[in-house]
Short mmCIF file of the C-alpha atoms (twelve columns), coordinates in Angstrom:
data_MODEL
# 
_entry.id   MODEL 
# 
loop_
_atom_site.group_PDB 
_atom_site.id 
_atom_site.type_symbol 
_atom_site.label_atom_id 
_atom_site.label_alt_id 
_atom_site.label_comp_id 
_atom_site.label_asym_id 
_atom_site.label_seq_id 
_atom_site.Cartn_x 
_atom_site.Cartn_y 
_atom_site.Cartn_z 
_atom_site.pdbx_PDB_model_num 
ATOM 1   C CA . UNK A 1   -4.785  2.434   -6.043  1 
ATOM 2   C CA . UNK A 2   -1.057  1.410   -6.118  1 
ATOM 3   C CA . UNK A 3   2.597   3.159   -5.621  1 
ATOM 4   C CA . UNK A 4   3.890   5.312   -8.622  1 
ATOM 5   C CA . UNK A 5   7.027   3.692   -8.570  1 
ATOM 6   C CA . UNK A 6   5.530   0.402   -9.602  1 
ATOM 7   C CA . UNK A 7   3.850   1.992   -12.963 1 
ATOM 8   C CA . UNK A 8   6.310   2.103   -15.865 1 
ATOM 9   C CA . UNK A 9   5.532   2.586   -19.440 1 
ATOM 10  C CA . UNK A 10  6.969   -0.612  -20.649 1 
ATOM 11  C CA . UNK A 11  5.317   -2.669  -18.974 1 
ATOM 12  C CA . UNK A 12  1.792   -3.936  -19.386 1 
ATOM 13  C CA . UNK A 13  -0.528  -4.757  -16.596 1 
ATOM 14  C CA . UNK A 14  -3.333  -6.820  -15.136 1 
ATOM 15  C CA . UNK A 15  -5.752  -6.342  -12.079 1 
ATOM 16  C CA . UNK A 16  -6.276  -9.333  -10.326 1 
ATOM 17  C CA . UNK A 17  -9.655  -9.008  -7.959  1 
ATOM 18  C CA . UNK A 18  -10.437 -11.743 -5.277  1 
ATOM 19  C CA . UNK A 19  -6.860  -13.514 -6.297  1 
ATOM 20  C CA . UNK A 20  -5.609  -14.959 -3.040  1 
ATOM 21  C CA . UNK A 21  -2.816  -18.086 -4.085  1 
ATOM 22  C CA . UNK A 22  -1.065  -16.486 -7.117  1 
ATOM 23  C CA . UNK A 23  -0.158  -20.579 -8.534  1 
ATOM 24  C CA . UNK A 24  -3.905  -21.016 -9.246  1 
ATOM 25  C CA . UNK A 25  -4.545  -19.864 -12.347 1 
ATOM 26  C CA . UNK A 26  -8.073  -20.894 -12.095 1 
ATOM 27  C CA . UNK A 27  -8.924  -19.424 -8.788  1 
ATOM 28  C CA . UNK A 28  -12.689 -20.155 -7.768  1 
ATOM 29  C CA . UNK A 29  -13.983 -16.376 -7.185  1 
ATOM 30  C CA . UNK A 30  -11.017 -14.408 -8.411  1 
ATOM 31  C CA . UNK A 31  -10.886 -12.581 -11.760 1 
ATOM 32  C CA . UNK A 32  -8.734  -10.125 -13.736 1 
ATOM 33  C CA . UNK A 33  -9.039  -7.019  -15.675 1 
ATOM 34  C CA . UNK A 34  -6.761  -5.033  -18.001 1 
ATOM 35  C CA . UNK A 35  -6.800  -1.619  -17.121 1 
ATOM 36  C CA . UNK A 36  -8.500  1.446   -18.695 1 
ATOM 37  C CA . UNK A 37  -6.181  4.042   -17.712 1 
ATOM 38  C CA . UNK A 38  -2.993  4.212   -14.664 1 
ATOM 39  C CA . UNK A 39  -2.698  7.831   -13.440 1 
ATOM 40  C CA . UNK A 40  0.500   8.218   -12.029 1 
ATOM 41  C CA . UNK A 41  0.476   11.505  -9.707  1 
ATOM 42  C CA . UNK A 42  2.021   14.558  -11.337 1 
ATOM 43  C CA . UNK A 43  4.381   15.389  -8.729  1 
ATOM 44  C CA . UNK A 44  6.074   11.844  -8.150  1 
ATOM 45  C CA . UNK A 45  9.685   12.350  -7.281  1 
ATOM 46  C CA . UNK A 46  11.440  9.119   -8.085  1 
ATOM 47  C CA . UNK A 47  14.346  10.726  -6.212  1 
ATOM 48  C CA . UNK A 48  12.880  11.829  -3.347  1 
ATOM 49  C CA . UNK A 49  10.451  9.648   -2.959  1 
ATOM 50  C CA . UNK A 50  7.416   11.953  -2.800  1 
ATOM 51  C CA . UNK A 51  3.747   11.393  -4.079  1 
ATOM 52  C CA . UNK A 52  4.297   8.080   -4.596  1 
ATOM 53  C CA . UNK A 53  0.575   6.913   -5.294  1 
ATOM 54  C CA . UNK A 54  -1.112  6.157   -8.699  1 
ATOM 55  C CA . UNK A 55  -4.780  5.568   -9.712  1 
ATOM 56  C CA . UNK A 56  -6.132  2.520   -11.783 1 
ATOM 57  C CA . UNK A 57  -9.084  2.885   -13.779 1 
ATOM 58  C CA . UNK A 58  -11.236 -0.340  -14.763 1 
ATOM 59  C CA . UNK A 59  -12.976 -0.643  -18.083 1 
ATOM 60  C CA . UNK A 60  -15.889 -1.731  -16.187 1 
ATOM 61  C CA . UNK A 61  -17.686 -1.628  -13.083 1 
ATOM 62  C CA . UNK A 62  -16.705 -4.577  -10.815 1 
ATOM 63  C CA . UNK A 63  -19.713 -6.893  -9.313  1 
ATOM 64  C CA . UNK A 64  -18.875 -7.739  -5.356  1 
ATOM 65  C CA . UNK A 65  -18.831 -11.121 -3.719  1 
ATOM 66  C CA . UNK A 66  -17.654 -13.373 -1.284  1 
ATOM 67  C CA . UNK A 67  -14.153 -12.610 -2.395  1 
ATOM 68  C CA . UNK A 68  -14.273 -9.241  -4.064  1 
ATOM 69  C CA . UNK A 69  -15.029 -6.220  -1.739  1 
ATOM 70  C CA . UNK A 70  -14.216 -2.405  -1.567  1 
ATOM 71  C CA . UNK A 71  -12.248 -1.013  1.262   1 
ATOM 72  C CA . UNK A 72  -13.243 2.209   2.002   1 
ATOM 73  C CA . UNK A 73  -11.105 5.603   1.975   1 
ATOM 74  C CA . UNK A 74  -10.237 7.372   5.118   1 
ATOM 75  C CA . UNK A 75  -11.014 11.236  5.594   1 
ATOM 76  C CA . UNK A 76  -9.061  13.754  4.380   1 
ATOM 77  C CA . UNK A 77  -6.835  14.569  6.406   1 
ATOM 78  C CA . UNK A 78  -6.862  11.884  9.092   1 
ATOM 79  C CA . UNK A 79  -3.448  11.034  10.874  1 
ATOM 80  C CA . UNK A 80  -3.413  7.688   12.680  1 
ATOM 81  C CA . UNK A 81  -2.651  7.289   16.652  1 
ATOM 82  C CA . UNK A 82  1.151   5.866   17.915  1 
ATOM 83  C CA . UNK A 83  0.595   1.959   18.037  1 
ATOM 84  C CA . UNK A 84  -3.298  2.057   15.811  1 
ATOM 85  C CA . UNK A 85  -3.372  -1.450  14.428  1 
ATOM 86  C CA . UNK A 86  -3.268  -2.037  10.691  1 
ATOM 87  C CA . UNK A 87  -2.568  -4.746  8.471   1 
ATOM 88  C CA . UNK A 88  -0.381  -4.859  5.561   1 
ATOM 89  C CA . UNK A 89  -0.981  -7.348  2.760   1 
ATOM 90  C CA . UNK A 90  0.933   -8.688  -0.317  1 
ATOM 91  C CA . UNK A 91  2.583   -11.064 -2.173  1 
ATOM 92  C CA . UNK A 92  5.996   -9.696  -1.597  1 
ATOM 93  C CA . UNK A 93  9.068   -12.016 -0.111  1 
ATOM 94  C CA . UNK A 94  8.640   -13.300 2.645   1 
ATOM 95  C CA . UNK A 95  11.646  -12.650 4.057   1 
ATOM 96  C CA . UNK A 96  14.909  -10.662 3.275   1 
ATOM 97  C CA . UNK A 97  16.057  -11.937 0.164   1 
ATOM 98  C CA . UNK A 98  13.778  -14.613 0.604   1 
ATOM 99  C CA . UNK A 99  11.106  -16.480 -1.746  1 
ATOM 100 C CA . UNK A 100 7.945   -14.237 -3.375  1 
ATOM 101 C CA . UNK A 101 5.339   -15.692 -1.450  1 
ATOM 102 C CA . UNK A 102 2.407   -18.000 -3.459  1 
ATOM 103 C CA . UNK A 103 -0.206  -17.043 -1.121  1 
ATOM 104 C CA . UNK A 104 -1.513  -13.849 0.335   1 
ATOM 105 C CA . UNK A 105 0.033   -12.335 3.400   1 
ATOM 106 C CA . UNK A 106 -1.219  -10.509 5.759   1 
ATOM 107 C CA . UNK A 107 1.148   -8.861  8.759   1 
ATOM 108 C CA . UNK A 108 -0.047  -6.982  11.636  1 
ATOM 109 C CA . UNK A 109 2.149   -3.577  11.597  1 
ATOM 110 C CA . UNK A 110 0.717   -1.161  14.621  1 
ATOM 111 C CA . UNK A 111 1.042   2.679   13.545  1 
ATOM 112 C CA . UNK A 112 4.627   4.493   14.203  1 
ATOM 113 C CA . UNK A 113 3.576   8.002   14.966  1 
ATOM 114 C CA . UNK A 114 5.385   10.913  12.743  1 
ATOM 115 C CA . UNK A 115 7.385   12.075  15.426  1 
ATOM 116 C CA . UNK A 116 8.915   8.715   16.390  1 
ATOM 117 C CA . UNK A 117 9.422   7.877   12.744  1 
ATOM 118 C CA . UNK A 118 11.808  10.823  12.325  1 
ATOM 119 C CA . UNK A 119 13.818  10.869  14.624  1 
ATOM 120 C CA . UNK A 120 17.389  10.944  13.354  1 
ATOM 121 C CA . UNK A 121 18.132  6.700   14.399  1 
ATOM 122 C CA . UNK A 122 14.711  5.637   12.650  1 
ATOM 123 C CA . UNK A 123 14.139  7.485   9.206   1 
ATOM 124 C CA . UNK A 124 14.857  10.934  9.684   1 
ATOM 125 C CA . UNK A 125 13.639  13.646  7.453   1 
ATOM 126 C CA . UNK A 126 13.425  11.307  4.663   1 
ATOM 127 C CA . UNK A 127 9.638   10.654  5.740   1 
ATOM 128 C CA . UNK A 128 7.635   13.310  5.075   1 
ATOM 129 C CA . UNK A 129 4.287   14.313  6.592   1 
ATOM 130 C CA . UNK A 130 2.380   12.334  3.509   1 
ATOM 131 C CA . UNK A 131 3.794   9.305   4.392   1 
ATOM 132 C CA . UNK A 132 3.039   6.638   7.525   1 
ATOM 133 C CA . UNK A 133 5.124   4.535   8.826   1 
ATOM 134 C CA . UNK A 134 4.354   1.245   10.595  1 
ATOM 135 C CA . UNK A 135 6.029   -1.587  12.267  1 
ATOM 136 C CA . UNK A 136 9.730   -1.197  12.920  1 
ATOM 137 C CA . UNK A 137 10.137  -3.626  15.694  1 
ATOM 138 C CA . UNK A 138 12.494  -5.838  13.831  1 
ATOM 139 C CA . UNK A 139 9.496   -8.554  13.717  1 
ATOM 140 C CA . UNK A 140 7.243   -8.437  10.895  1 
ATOM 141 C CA . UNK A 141 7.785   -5.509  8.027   1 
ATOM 142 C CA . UNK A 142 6.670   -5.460  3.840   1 
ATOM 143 C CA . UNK A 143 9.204   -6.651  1.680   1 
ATOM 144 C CA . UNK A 144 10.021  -6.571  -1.652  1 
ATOM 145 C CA . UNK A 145 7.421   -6.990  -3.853  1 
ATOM 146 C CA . UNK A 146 4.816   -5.878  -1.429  1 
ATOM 147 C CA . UNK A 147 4.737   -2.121  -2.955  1 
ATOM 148 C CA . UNK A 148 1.912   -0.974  -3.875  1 
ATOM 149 C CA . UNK A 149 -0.146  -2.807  -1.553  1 
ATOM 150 C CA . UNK A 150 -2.648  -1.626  1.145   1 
ATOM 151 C CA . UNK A 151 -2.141  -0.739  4.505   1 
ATOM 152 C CA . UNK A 152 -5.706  -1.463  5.730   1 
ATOM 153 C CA . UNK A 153 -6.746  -0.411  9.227   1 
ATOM 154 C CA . UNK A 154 -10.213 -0.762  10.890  1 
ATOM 155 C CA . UNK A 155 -12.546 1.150   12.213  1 
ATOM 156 C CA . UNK A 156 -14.793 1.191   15.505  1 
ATOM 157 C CA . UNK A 157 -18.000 0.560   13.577  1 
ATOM 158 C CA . UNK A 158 -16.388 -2.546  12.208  1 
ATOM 159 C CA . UNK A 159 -15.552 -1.175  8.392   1 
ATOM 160 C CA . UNK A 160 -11.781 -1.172  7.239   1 
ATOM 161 C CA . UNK A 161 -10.104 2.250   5.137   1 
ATOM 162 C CA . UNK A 162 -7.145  1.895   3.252   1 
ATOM 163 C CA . UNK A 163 -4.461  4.099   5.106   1 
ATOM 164 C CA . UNK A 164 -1.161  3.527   2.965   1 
ATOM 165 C CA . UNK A 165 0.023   2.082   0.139   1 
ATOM 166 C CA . UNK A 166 3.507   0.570   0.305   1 
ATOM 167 C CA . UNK A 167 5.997   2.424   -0.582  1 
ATOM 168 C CA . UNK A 168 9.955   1.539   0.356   1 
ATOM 169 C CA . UNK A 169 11.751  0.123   3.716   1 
ATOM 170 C CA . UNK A 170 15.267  -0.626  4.821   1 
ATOM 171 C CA . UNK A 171 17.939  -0.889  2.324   1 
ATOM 172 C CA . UNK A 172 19.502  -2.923  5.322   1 
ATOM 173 C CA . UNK A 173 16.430  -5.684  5.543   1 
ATOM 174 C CA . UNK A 174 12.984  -6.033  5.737   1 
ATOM 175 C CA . UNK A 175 12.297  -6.842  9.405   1 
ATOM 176 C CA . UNK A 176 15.264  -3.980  10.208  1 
ATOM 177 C CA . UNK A 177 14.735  -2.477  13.780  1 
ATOM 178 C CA . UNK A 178 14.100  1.490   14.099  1 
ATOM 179 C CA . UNK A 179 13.063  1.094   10.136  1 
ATOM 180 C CA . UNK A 180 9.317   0.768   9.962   1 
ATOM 181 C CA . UNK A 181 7.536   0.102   6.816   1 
ATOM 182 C CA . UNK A 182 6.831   3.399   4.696   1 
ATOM 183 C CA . UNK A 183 3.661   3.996   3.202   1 
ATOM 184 C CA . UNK A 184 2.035   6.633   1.238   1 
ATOM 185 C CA . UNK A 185 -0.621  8.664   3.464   1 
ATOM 186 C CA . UNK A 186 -3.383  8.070   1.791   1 
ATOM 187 C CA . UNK A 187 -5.693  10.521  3.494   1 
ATOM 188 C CA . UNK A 188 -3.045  13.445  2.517   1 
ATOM 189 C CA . UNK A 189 -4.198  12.526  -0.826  1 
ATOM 190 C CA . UNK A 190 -8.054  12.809  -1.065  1 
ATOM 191 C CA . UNK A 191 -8.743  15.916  -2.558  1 
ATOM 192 C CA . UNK A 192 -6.300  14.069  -5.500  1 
ATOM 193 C CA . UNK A 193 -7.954  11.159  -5.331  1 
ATOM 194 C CA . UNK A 194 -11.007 12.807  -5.926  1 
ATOM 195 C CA . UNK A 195 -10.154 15.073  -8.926  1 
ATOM 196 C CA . UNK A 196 -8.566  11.833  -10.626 1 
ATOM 197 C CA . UNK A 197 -12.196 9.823   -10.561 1 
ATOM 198 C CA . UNK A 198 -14.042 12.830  -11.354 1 
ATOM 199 C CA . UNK A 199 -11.870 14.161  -14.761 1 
ATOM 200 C CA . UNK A 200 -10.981 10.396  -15.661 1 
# 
């Protein structure tokens, strides 16, 4: 799973599984895959910024390990609490107009609730109800070259769903205050999701 804006047809791609320091090329555990198929959603509004989620199909079936897991998909439907606590991870910069970072980072962004995120100083009506915003505090935020990536947020029992995929932020900074990181709902998207794996 990954952002539609980051799929264009001239480019060619590579999945990287269990890839955690992106200088190693020989990375004990970590492999990578060319993909089968990318199914960009049929609505994405470049423009708008709407549906922004695509699916990547493998050519095969992956084997877990130590450093190769699944993260699990939330219900349909779900809408995360004010303040839930997720993680976002990537290799994006690690600061405004900083470096692309080598290693994996991970950032602690609690939930900003849909009513808070719209209010006219923060994003307005420019996030929709299939989107989730988190962070905002002017501390830690995705950057560029983050998109794409998982929001990840954990569950009582101990098991972790994929809540958003990274999708844009603050023309005016990463870390901006009042301009949380915007993802792509993910559970708005299930019933998509699932129509995706079953006819491809």
């Amino acid at each position: 799973m990954t952002a539609a804006h980051c799929i264009s047809s001239r480019n060619t791609y590579r999945v990287y599984l269990g890839k955690h320091n992106l200088k190693n090329n020989n990375e004990e555990g970590s492999m990578a895959l060319t993909p089968a198929k990318i199914i960009v959603h049929e609505l994405w509004d470049s423009y708008r910024i709407r549906n922004d989620i695509a699916l990547i199909k493998l050519q095969s079936p992956v084997a877990f390990s130590d450093s190769i897991m699944a993260a699990c998909l939330p219900d349909s439907g779900i809408v995360l609490p004010h303040n839930a606590p997720c993680y976002v991870t990537g290799w994006g910069r690690l600061w405004t107009g900083g470096p692309i970072a080598d290693t994996l980072q991970q950032a602690l962004l609690p939930v900003v609730s849909h009513t808070n995120c719209t209010k006219p100083d923060w994003w307005g009506s420019l996030v929709t109800s299939s989107m989730v915003c988190a962070g905002g505090n002017g501390d830690l935020a995705s950057c560029n070259g983050d998109s794409g990536g998982p929001l990840n947020c954990q569950n009582s029992d101990g098991s972790w769903d994929v809540h958003g995929v990274v999708s844009f932020g603050s023309s005016m900074g990463c870390n901006y205050p009042k301009k949380p990181s915007v993802f792509t709902r993910v559970s708005a998207y299930i019933s998509w999701i699932n129509n995706v794996m079953t006819s491809n």
